[in-house]
C-alpha positions as a LaTeX table, in Angstrom:
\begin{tabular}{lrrr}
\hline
Residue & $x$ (\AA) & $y$ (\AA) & $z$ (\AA) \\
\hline
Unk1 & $-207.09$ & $-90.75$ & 47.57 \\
Unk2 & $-203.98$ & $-92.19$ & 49.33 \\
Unk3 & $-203.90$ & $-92.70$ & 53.16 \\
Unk4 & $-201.15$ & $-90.68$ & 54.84 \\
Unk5 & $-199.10$ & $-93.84$ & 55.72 \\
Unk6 & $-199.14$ & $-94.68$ & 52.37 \\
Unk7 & $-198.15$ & $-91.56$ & 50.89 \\
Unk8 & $-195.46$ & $-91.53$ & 54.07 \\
Unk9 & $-193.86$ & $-95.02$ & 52.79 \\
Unk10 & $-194.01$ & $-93.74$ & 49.28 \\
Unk11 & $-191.91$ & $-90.85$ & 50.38 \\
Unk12 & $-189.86$ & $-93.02$ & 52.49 \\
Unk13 & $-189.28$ & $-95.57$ & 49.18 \\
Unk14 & $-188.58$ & $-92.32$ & 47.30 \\
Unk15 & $-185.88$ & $-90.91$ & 49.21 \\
Unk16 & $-183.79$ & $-94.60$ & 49.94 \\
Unk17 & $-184.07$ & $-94.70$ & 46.17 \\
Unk18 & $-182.88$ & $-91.43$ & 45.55 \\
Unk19 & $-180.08$ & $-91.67$ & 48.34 \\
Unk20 & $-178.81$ & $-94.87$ & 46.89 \\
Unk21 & $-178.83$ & $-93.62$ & 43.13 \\
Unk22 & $-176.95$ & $-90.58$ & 44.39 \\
Unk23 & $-174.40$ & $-92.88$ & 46.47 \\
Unk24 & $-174.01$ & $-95.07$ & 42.94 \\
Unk25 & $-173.93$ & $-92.05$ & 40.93 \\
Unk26 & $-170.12$ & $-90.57$ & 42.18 \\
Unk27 & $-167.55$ & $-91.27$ & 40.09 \\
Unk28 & $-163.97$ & $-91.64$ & 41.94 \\
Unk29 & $-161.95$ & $-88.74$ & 41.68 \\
Unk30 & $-158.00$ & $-88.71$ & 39.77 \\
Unk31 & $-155.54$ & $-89.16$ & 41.88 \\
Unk32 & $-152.30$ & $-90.36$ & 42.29 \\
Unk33 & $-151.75$ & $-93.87$ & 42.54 \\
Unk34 & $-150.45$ & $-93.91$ & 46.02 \\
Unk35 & $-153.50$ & $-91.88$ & 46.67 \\
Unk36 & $-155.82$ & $-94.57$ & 45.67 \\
Unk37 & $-158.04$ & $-96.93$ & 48.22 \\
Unk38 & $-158.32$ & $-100.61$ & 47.78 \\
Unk39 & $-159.85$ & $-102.27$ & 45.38 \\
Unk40 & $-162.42$ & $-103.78$ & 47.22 \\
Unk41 & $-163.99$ & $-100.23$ & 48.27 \\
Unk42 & $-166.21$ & $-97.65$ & 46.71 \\
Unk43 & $-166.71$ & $-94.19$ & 47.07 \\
Unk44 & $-170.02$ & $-93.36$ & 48.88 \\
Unk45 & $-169.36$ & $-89.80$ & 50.07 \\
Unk46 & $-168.09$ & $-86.50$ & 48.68 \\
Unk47 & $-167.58$ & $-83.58$ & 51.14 \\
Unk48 & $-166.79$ & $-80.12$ & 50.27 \\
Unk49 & $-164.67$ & $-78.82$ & 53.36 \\
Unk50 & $-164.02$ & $-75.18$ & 53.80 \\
Unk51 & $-162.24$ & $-73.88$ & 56.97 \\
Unk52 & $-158.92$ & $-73.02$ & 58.33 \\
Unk53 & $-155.83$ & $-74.86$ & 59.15 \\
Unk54 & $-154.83$ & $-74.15$ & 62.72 \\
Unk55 & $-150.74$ & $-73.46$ & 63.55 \\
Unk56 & $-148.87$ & $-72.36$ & 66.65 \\
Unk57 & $-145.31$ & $-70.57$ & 66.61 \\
Unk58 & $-143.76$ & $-73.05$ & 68.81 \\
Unk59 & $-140.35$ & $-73.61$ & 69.79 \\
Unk60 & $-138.04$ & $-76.48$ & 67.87 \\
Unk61 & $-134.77$ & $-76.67$ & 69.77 \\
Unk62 & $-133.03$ & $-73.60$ & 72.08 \\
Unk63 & $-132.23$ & $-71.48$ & 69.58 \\
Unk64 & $-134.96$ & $-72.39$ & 66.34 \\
Unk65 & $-138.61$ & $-71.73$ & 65.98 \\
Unk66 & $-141.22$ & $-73.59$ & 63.73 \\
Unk67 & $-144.58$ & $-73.30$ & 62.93 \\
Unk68 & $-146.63$ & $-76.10$ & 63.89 \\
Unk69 & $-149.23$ & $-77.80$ & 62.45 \\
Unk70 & $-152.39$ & $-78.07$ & 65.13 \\
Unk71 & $-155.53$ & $-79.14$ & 63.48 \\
Unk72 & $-157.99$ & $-78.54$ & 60.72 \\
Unk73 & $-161.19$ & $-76.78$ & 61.39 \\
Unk74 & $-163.96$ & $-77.21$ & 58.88 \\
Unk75 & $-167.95$ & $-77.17$ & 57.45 \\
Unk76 & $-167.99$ & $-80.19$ & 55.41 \\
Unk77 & $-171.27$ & $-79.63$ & 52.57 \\
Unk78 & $-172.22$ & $-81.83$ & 49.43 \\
Unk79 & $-171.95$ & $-80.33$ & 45.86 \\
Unk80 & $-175.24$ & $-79.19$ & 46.27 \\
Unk81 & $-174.42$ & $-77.36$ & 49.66 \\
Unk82 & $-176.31$ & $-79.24$ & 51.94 \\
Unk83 & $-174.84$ & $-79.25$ & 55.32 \\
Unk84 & $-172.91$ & $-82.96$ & 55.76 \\
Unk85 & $-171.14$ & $-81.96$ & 58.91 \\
Unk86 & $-167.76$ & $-80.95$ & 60.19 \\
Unk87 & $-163.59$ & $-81.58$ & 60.35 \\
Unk88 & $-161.66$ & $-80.56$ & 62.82 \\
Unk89 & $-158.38$ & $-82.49$ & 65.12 \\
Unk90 & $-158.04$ & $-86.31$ & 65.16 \\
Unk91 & $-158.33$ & $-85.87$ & 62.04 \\
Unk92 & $-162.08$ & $-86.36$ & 62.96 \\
Unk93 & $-164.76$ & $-86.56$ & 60.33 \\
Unk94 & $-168.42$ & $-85.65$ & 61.87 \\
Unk95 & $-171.64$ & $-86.08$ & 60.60 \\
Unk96 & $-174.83$ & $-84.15$ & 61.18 \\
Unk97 & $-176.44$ & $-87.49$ & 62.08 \\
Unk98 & $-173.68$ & $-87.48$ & 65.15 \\
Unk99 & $-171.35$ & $-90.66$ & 63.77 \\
Unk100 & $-167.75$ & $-90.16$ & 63.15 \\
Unk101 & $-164.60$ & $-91.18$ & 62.10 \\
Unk102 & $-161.21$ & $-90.83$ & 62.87 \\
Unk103 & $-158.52$ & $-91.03$ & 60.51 \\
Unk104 & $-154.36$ & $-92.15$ & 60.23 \\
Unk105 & $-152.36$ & $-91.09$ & 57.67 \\
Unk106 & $-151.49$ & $-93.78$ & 54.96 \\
Unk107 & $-149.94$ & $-91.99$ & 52.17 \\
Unk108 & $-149.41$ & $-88.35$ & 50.89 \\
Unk109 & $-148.62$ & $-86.11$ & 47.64 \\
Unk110 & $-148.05$ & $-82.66$ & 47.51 \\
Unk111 & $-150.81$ & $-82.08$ & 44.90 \\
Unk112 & $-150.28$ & $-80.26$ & 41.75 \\
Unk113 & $-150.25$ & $-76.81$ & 43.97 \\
Unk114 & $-147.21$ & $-75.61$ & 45.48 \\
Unk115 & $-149.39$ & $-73.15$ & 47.14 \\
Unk116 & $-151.93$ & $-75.52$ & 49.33 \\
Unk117 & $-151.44$ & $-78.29$ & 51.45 \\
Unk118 & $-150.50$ & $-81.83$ & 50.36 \\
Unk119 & $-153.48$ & $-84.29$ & 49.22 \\
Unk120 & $-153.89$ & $-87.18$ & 51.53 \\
Unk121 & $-154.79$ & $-90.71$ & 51.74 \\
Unk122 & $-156.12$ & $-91.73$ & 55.23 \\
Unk123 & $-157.29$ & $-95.04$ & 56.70 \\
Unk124 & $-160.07$ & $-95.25$ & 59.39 \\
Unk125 & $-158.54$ & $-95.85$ & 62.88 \\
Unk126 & $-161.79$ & $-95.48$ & 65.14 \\
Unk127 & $-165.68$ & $-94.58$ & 64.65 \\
Unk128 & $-168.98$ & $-93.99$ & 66.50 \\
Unk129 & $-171.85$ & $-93.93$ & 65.83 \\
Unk130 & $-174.37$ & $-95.66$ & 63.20 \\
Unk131 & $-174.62$ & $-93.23$ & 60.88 \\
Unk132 & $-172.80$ & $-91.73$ & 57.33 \\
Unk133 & $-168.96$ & $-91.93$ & 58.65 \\
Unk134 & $-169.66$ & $-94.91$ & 60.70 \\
Unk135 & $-169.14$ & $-97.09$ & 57.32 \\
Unk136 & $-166.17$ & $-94.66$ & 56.33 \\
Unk137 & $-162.96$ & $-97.42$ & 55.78 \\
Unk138 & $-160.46$ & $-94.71$ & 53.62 \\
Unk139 & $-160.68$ & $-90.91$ & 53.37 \\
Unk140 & $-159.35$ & $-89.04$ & 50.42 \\
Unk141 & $-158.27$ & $-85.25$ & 50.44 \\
Unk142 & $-157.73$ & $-83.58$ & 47.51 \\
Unk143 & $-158.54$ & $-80.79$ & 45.31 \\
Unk144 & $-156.91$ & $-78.45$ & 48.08 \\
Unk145 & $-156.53$ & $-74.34$ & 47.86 \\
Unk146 & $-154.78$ & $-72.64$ & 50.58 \\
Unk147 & $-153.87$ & $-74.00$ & 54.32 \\
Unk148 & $-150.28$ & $-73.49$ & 54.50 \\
Unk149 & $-148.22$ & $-72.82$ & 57.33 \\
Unk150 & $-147.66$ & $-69.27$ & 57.65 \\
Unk151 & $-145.89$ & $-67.38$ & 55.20 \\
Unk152 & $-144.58$ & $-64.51$ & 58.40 \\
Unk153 & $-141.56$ & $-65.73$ & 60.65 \\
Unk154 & $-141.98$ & $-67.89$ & 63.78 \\
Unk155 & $-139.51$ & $-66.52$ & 66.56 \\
Unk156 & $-139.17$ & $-65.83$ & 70.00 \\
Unk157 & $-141.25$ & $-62.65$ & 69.91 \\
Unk158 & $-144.21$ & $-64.64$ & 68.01 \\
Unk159 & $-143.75$ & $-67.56$ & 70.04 \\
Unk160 & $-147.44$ & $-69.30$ & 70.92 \\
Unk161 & $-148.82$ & $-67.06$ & 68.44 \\
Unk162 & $-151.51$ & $-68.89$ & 66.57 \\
Unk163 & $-152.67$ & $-68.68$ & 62.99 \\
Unk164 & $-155.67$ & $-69.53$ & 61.47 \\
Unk165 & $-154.87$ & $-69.69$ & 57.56 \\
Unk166 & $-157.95$ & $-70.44$ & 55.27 \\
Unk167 & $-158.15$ & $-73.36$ & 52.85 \\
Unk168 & $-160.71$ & $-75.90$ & 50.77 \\
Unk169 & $-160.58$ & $-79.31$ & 50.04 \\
Unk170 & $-162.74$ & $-82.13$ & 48.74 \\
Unk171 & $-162.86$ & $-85.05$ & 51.01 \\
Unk172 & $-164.11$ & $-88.51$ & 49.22 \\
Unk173 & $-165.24$ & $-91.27$ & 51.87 \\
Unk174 & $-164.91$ & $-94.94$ & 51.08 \\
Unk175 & $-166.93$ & $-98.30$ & 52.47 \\
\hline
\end{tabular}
């Protein structure tokens, strides 16, 4: 009969193994060229986001109104659905293990859908944290459905009017 420290480690051992052969076992997604990471990285995270895009009727000169883009908010789960964390302004990336990371745009494509927002290539600006996102160096989105800017007018009646418009993407994290 096994102690329970040893059957503890074993479990440990078990699930570093199992993490690590998961981590190994993604396969980068197809994407556009400019879409692509370096080289010298690997994917080590997928995330399944699925949220709303945030926009505010604002004003764009005297006479012309816009909508504007404010930020994404998001529950970010693996294939699997196993909670991974969250997405919301920066662009911030959070973990449920509390590290982050923060993300400038580097390159975008407007995706085979007319109908959903652009796919993006991002490069990590800032982190915190030790944990998942802390190693995160380029973020990928793609696979998007949805999160346009509204389809209804912006004008001086709707003015600071905000709309939260639904959409899905796949975010793939790099180290």
């Amino acid at each position: 009969m096994r102690s329970p420290r040893s059957l503890a480690l074993i479990c440990f051992s078990t699930f570093i193994v199992a993490g690590c052969a998961t981590a190994q076992s993604l396969t980068p997604p197809e994407a556009p060229s400019a879409l692509q990471p370096p080289a010298d990285q690997s994917l080590y995270v997928e995330a399944l986001a699925t949220g709303v895009q945030i926009y505010e009727c604002s004003q764009k000169t005297d006479t012309t109104y816009e909508w504007t883009f404010k930020a994404p908010e998001a529950s970010l789960v693996s294939r699997s659905g196993q909670a991974l964390g969250k997405h919301y302004a920066g662009p911030t990336w959070e973990s449920t293990d509390g590290s982050t990371v923060v993300g400038e745009l580097k390159a975008k494509d407007p995706g085979p859908t007319a109908s959903a927002i652009p796919w993006l290539l991002l490069t990590a600006k800032t982190h915190t944290g030790s944990g998942t996102f802390a190693a995160a160096k380029s973020v990928q989105r793609l696979v998007t459905v949805g999160g346009l800017s509204p389809s209804a007018p912006c004008t001086g009646s709707t003015l600071g009017q905000v709309a939260r418009i639904p959409y899905s993407a796949t975010y793939y994290f790099y180290r």
